[in-house]
DSSP file (Angstrom, degrees, kcal/mol; ACC not computed):
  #  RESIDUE AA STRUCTURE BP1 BP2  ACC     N-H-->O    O-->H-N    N-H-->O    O-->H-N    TCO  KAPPA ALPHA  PHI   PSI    X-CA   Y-CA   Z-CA
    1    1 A X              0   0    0      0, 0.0     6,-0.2     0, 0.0     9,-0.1   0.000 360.0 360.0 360.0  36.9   93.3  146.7   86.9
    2    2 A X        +     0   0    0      1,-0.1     2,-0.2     4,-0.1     5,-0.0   0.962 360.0  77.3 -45.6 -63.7   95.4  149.7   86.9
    3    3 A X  S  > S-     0   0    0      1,-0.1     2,-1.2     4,-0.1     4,-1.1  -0.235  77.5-133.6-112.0 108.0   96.6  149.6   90.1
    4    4 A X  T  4 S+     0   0    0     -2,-0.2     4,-0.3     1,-0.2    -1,-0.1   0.245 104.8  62.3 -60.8  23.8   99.4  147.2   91.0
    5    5 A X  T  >>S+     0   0    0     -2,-1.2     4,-1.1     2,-0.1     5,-0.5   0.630 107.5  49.3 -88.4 -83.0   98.1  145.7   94.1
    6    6 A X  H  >5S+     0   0    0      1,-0.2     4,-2.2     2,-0.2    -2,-0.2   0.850 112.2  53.0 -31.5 -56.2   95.0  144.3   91.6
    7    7 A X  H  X5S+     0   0    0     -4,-1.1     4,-3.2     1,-0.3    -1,-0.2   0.839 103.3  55.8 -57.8 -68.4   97.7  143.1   89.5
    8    8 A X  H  >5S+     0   0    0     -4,-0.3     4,-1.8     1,-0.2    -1,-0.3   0.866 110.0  39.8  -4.8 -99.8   99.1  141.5   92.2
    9    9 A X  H  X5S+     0   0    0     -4,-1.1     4,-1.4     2,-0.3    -2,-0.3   0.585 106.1  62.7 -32.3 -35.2   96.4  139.5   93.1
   10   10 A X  H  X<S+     0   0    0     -4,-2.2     4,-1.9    -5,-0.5     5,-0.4   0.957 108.5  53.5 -64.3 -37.4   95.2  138.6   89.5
   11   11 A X  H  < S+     0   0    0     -4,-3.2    -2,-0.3     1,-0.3    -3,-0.2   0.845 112.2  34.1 -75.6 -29.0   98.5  137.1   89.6
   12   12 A X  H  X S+     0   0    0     -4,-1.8     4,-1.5     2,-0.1    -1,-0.3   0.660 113.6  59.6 -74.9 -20.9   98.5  134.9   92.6
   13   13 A X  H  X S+     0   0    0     -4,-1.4     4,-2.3    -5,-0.2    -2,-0.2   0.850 113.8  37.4 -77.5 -21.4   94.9  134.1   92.0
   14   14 A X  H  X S+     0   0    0     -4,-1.9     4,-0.6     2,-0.2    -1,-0.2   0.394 118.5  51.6-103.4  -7.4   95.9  132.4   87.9
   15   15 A X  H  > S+     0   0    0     -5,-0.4     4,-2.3     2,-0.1    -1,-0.2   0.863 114.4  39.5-102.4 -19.8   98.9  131.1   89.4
   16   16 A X  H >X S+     0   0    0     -4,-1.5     4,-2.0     2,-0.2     3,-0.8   0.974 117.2  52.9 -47.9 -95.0   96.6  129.5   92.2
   17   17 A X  H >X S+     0   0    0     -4,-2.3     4,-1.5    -5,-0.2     3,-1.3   0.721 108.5  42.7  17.5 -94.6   94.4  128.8   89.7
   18   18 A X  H 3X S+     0   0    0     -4,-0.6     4,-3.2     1,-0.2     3,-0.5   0.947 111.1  63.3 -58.4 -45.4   96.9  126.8   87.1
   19   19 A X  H <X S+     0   0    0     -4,-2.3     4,-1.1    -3,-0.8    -1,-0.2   0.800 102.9  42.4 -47.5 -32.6   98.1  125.2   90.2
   20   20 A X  H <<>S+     0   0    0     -4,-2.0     5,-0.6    -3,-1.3    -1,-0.3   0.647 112.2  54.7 -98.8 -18.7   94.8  123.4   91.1
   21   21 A X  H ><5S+     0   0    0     -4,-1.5     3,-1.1    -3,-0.5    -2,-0.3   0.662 102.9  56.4 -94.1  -6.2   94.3  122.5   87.6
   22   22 A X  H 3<5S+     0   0    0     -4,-3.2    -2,-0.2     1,-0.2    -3,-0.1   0.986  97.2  65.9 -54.5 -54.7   97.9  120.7   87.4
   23   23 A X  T 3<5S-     0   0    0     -4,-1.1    -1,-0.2    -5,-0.3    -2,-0.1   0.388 105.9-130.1 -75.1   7.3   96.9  118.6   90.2
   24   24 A X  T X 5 +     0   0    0     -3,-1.1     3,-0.9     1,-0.2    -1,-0.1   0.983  36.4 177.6  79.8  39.5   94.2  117.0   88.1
   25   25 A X  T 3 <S+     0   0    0     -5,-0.6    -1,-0.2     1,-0.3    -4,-0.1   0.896  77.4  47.5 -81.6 -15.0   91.4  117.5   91.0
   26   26 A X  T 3  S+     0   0    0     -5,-0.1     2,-0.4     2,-0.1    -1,-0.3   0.273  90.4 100.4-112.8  42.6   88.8  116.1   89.0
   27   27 A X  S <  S-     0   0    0     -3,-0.9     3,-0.1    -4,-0.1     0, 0.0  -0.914  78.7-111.5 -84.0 127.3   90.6  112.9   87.8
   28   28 A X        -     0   0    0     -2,-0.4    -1,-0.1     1,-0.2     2,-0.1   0.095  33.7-113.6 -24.5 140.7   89.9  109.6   89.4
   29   29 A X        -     0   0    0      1,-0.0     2,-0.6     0, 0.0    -1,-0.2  -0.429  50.0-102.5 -76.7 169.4   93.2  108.2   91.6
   30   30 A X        -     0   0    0     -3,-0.1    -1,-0.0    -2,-0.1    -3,-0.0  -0.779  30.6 -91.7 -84.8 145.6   94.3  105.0   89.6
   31   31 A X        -     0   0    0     -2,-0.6     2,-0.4     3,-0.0    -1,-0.0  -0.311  40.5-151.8 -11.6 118.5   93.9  101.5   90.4
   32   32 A X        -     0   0    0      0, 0.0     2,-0.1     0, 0.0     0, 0.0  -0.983  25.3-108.5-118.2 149.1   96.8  100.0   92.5
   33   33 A X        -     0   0    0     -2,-0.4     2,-0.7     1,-0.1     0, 0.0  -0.206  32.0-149.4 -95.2 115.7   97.5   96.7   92.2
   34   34 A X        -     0   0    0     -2,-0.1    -1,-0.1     1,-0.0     3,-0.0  -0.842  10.1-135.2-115.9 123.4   96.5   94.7   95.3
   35   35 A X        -     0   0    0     -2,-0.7     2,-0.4     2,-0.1     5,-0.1  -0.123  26.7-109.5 -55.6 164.2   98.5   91.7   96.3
   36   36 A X    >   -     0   0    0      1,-0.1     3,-3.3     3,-0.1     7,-0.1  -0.864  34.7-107.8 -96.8 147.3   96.5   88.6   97.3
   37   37 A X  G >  S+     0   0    0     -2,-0.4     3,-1.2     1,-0.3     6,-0.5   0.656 108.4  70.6  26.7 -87.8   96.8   87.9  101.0
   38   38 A X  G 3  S+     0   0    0      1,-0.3    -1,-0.3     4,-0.1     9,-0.1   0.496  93.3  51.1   5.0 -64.6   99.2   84.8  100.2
   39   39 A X  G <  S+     0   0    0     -3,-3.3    -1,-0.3     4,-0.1     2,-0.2  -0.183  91.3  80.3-121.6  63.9  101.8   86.3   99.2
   40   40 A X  S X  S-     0   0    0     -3,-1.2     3,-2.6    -5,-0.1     4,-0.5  -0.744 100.2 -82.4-135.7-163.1  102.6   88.8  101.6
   41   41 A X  T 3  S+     0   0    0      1,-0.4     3,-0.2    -2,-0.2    -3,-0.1   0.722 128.4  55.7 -87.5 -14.9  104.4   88.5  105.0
   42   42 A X  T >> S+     0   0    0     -5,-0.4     3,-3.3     1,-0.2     4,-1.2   0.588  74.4 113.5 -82.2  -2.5  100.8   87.2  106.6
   43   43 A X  H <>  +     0   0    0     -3,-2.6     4,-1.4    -6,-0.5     5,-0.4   0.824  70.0  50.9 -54.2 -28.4  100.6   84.5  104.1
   44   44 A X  H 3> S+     0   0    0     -4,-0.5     4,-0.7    -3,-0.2    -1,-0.3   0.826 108.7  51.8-108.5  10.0  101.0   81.7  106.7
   45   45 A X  H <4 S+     0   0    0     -3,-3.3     4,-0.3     2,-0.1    -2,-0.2   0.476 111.8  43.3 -87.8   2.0   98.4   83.0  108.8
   46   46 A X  H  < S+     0   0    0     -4,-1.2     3,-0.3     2,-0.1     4,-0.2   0.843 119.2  41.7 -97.4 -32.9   95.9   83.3  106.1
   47   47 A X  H >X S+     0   0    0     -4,-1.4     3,-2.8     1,-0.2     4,-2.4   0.923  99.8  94.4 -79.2 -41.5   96.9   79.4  104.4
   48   48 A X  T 3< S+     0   0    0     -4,-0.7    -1,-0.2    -5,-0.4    -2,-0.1   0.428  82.8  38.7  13.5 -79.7   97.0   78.6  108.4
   49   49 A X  T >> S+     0   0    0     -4,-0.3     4,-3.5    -3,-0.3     3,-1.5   0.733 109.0  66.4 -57.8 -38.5   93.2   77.3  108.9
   50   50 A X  H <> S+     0   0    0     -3,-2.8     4,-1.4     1,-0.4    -2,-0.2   0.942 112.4  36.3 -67.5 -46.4   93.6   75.4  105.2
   51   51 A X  H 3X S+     0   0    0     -4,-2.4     4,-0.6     1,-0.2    -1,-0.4   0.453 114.0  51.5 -97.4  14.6   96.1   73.4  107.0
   52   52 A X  H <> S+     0   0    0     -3,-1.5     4,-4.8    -5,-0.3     5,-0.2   0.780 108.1  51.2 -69.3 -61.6   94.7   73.1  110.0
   53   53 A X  H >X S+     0   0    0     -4,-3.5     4,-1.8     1,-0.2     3,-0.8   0.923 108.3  55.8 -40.1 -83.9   91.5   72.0  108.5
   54   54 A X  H 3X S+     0   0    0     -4,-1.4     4,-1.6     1,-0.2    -1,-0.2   0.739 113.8  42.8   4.5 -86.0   93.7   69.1  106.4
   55   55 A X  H >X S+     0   0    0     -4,-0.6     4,-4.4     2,-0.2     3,-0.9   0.890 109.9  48.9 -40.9 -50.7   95.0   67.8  109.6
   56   56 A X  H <X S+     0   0    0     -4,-4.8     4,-1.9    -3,-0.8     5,-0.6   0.987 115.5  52.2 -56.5 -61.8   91.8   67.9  111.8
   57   57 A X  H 3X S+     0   0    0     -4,-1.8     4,-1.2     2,-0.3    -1,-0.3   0.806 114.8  42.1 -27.3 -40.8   90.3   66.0  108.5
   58   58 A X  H XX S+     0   0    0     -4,-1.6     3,-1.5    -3,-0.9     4,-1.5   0.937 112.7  48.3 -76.7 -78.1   93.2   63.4  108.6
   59   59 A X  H 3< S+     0   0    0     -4,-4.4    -2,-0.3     1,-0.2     4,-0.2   0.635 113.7  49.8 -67.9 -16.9   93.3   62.8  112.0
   60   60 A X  H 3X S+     0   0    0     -4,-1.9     4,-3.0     2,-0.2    -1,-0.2   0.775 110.6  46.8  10.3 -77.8   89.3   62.3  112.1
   61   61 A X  H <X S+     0   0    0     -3,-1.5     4,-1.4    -4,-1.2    -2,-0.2   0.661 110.8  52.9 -76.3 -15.4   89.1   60.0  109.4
   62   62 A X  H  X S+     0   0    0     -4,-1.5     4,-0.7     2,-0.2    -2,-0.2   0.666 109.8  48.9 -84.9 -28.4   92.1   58.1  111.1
   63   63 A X  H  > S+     0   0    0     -5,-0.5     4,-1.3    -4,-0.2    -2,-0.2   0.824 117.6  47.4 -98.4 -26.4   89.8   58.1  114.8
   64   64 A X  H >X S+     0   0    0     -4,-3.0     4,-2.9     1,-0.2     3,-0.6   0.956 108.1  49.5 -67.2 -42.6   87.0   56.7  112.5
   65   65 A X  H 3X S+     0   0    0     -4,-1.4     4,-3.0     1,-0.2    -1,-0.2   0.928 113.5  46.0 -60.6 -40.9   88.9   54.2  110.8
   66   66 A X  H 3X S+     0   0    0     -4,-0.7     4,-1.2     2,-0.2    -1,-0.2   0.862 110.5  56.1 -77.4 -16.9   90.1   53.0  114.0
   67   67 A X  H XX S+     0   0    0     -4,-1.3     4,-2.2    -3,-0.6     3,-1.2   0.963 109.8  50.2 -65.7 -75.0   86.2   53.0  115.8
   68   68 A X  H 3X S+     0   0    0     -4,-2.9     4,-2.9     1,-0.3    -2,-0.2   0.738 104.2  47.5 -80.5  -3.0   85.2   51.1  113.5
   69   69 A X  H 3X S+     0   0    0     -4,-3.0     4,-2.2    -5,-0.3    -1,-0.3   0.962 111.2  53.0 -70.6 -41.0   87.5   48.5  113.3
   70   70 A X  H <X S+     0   0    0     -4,-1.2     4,-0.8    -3,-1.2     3,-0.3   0.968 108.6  57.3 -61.3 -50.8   87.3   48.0  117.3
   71   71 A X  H >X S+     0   0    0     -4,-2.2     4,-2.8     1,-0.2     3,-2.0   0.995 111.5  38.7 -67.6 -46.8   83.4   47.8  116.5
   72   72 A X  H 3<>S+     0   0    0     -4,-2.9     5,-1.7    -5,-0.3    -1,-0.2   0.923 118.7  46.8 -61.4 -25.4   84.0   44.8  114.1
   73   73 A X  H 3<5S+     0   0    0     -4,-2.2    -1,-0.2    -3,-0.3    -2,-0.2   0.474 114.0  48.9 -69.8 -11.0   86.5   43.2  116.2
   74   74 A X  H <<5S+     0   0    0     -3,-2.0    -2,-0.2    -4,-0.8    -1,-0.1   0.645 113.2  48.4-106.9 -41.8   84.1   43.8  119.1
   75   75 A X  T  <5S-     0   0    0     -4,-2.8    -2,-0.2    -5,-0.2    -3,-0.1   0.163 123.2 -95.0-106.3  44.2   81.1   42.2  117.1
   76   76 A X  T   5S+     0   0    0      1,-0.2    -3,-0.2    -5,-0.2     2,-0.2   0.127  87.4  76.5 112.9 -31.8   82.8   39.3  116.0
   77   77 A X  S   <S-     0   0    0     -5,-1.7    -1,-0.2     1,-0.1    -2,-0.2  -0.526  81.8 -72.3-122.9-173.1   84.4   39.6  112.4
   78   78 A X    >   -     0   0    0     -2,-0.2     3,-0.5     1,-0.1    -1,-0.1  -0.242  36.2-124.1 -77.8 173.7   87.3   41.2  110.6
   79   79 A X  T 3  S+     0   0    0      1,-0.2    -1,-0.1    -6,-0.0    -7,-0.1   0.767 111.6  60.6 -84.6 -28.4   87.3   45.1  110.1
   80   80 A X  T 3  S+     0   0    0      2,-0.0     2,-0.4   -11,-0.0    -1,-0.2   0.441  88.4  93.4 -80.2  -4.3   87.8   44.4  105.8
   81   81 A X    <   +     0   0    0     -3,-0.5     2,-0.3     2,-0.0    -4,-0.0  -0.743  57.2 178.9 -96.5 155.1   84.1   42.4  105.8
   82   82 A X              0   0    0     -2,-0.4    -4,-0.1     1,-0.0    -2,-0.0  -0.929 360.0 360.0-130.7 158.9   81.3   44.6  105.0
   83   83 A X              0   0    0     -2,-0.3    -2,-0.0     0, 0.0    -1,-0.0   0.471 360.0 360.0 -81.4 360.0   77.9   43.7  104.8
């Protein structure tokens, strides 16, 4: 490696070299920290269905409650007697 040309090149190839081992190429990236869903700016389209569901559920049990009272009122006795 007389020749400053060679020289040259050893020296961009070790500074190549050192360069690619700063940057860590065989280290794993890290872990970043993943918000949940919830609390980010879609969070009330993701709780969305939860409360849908709720409602439908309410108003359901509210169209049952009110069938069967018509059917006890229909077959004679109060909606509060059971058999």
């Amino acid at each position: 490696m007389s020749n400053p040309a060679s020289r040259a090149h050893a020296a961009i190839l070790l500074v190549t070299l050192a360069t690619l081992a700063a940057c860590g190429g065989g280290d794993k990236p890290a872990e970043r920290e993943v918000m949940k869903p919830e609390e980010t700016v879609v969070g009330d389209l993701v709780t969305a269905p939860e409360r849908v569901e709720d409602r439908t559920n309410a108003a359901m049990e509210a169209h049952r409650d009110a069938l069967q009272e018509q059917i006890s009122e229909s077959e004679g006795g109060s909606p509060d007697e059971e058999e």
